[in-house]
Legacy VTK file of the C-alpha trace (Angstrom):
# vtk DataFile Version 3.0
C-alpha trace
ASCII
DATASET POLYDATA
POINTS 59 float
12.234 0.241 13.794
10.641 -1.337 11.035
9.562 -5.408 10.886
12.122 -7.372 9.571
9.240 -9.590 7.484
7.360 -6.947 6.133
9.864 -3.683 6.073
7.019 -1.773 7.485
4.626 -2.805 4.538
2.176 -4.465 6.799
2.096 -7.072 4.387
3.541 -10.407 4.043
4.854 -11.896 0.458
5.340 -15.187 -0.259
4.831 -18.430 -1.325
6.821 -21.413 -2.911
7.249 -22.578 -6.896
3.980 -21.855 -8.288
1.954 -21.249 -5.446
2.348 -17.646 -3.930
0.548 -15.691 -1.152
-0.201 -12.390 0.006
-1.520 -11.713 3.908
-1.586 -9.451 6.617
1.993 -9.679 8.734
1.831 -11.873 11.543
4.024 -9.757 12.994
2.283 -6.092 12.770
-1.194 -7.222 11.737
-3.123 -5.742 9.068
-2.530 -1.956 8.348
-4.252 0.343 11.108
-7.073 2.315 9.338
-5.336 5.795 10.168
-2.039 4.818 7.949
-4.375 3.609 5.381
-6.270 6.772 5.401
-3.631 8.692 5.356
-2.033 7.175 2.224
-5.342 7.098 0.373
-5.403 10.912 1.214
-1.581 11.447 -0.522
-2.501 9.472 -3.311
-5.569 11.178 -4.538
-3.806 14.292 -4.226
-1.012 12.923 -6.523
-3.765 11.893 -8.711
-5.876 14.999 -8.791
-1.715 16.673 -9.080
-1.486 14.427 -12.104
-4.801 15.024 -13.659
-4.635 18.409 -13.387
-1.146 18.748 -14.947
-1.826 16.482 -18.584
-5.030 18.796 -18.739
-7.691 16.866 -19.200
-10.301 14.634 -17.347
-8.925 10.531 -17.024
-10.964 8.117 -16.021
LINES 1 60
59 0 1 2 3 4 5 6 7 8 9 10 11 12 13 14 15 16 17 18 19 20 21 22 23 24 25 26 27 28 29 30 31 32 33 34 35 36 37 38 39 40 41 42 43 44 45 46 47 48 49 50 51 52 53 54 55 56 57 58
């Protein structure tokens, strides 16, 4: 079941008018280090996916 504040995002959004905020849920806390991790991981292999595919180098 995800958290009805953050929809499992681990992060809270929000803010009033001009002024706007981003923070760790107060429900689920910050993001554990193993999700994190684990995302990084998936991403860089997208990346590296995506690289690889256009053919050349990007930095």
């Amino acid at each position: 079941m995800t958290c009805t504040l953050c929809d499992g995002t681990y992060v809270d959004k929000g803010g009033n008018g001009s002024l706007m905020f981003v923070q760790p849920c107060p429900t689920c806390g910050p993001k554990p280090k193993e999700i994190h991790d684990q995302k990084q991981a998936e991403f860089r292999k997208r990346f590296e996916e995506a690289k690889r595919l256009a053919g050349r180098e990007v930095s």
